[in-house]
N, C-alpha and C positions, 0 to 999 in steps of 0.2 A: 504494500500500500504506500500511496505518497500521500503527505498532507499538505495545503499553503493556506497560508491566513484571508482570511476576508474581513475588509473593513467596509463598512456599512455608514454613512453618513445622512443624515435626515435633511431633504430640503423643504419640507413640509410636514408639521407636526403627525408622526407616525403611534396609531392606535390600534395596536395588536392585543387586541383583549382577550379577555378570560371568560365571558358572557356577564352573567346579572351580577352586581356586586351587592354587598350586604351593608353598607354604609352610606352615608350621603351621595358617592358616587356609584348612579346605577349603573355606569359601562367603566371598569377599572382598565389598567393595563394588567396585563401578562407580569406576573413577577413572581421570581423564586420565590420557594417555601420557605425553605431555612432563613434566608439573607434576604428577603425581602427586595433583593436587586432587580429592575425591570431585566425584560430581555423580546427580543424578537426568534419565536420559536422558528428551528431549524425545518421543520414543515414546512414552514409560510415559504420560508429561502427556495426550497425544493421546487414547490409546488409556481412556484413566480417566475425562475427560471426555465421548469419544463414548460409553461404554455408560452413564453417566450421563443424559442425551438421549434421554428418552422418546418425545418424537415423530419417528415415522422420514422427515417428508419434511425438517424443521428440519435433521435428523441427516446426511442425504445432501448438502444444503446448505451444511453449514458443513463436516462431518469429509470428507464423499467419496465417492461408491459403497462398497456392504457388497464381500467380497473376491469375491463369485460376479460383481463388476461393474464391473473395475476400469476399466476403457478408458474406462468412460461421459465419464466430466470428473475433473476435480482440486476438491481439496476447497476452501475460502475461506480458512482457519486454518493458521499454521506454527507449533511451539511449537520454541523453541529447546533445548538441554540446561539445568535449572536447574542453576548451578553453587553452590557452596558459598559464602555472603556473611558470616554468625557462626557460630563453632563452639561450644556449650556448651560451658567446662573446669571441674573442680570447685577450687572456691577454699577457702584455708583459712580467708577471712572473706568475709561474703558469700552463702554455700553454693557458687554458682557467675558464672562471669563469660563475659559473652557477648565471645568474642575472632574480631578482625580482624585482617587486615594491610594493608598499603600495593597490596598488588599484588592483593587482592580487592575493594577497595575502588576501584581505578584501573581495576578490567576493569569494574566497575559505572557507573561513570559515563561511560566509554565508551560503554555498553550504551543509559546513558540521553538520549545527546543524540541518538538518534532516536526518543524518545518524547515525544509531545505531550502537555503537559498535568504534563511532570515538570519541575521545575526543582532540582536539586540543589545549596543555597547553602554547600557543603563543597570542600574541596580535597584533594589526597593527601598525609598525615600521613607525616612523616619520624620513625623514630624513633631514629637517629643511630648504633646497635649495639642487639648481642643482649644487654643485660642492663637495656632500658629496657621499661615500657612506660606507654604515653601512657592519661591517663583524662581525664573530664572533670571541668573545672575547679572543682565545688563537690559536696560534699557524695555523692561516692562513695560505696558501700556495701563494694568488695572491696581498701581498704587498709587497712596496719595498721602499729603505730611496731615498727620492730626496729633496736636496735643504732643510735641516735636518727636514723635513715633511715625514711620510709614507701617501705614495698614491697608488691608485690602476689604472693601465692604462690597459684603454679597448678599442680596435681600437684606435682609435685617441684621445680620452679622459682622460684626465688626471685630478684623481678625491683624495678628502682626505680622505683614511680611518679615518675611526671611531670604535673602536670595541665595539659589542653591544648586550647586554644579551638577548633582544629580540630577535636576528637574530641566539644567538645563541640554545634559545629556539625554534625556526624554524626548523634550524640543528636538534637539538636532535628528533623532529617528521621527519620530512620529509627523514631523510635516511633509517631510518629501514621502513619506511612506504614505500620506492620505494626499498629499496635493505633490503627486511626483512631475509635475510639468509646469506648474504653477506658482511662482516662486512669490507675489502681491499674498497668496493665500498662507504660502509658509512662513511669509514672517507675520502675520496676523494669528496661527495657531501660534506660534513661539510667544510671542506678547501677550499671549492673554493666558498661556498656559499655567496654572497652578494645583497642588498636590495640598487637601486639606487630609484631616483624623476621617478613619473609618466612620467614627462616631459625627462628626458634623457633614458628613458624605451622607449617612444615613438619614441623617433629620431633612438635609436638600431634599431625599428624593423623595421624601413625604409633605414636602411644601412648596421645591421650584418644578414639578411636573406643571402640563397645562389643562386645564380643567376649563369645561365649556357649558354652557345652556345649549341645549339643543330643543328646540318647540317647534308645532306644527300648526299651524295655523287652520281654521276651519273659513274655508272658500268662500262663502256667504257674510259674515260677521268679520270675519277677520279679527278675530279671538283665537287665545289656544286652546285648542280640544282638546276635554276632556281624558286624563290620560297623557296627552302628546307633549308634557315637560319632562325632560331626564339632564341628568348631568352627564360627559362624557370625558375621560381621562386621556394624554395622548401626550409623549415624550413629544419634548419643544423642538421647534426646528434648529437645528446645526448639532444633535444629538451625534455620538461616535457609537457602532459596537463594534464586535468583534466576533466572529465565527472559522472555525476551522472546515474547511472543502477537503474531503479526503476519495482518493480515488484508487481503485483496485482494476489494475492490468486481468484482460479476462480474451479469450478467444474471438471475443466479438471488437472492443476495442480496446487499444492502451492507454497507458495515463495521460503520456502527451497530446493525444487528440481531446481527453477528457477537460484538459485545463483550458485546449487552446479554445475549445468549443464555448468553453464558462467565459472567458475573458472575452469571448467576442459579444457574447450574450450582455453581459455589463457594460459596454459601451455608452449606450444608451440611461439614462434613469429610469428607474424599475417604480412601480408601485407596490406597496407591502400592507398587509394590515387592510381593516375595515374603512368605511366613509370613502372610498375612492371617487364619489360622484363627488362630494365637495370640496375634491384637493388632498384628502388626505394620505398621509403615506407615500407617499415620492420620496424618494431615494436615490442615492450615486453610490456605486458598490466598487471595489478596486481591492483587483487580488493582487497581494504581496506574496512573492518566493516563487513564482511564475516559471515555469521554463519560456525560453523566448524561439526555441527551436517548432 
């Protein structure tokens, strides 16, 4: 088997839900059990790219028999769950800052030392408690002087930069690894990138998600009908995850046609997730560790 990373970037708030929620938000997102971390299930990935896949024998090749065919063979492709790797927060300088943490960042380089072709020259940033967080070392865009401290203020949170050769060894992979031809957008991930505590990661994703009114109006009155109010959950636009593409050489095809076929398929931006009549779910996807043969 080969494996290469897939990064996954939101260009339109993406709602991969989990059906009826039991709290104020009737449509949630998708999120682990344990760690409560969002994530975009590896299903969606699969299931997005095969009807992308115009040609049907390519298609049976790589994703698997259509379902009238299931027994034939197994498909060449496994996409794992993307999970969550930056969360857009909004900053009060900056506009906003693209935030990590230590324990998103440690499952990612996990993920990576079975991918050929990745070499990740970062380590996992400690950031010592919850009232630091780490940036990188020169010329940040989301600090500011308060009270003769630079700090960084995220939502409501008001935290002490630290600048930090780790984070900015982060930077140096991760912008050409999501924006590899686009250098305006590499130094805007690098500027805005910081690394806060697991624990103030976790409070974000349960306050900077985006959360919506959805209503339906009744045709005549122009009132909402009865019933037709719900709230709706949906990761912000300029969200990062991350997913592992793993491909098994088989008599029908090999690995290299399995990547080259994915990467042509990604070209384009993908829609993922629910609400696609009103925007939602758009996507840019860009596989890392690629054969280029």
């Amino acid at each position: 088997m080969d494996a290469k990373l897939l990064l996954v970037q939101t260009l339109s708030p993406l709602h991969a839900g989990t059906g009826q929620g039991v709290g104020v938000i009737d449509l949630p997102i998708a999120r682990e059990k344990a760690t409560n971390i969002p994530y975009l299930p590896g299903s969606s990935l699969k299931g997005v790219l095969r009807d992308a896949c115009d040609d049907a024998d390519t298609r049976t090749k790589i994703f698997g028999p259509d379902t009238d065919n299931p027994d034939a063979h197994a498909g060449a492709v496994n996409f794992t769950d993307a999970r969550l790797l930056l969360l857009p927060v909004r900053s009060l300088r900056g506009v906003f800052a693209w935030v990590t943490s230590p324990l998103l960042l440690q499952r990612l380089l996990r993920d990576a030392e079975d991918v050929q072709g990745v070499s990740i020259n970062a380590q996992v940033p400690s950031t010592g408690d919850d009232k630091t967080c780490l940036i990188i070392e020169e010329d940040c865009a989301i600090t500011m002087s308060l009270n003769g401290n630079e700090q960084v203020i995220l939502e409501d949170l008001s935290l002490i930069a630290k600048p930090s050769s780790v984070v900015s060894s982060w930077a140096r992979w991760l912008a050409p690894a999501l924006y590899p031809e686009d250098e305006d957008w590499q130094q805007s991930l690098s500027v805005r990138l910081c690394v806060v505590s697991d624990d103030v990661i976790s409070f974000l994703l349960e306050t900077a998600t985006e959360i919506t009114a959805r209503i339906r109006l009744h045709e005549d009155k122009k009132t909402v009908e009865r019933g037709a109010l719900w709230y709706e959950e949906a990761l912000p636009t300029e969200t990062v995850l991350a997913s592992l593409v793993v491909a098994a050489s088989s008599k029908r095809i090999d690995t290299g046609e399995v990547f080259r076929t994915i990467r042509n398929l990604i070209i384009s931006p993908l829609q993922f997730g629910g609400s696609a009549t009103i925007g939602r779910g758009l996507c840019k996807a860009h596989l890392v560790g690629e054969n280029e043969s």
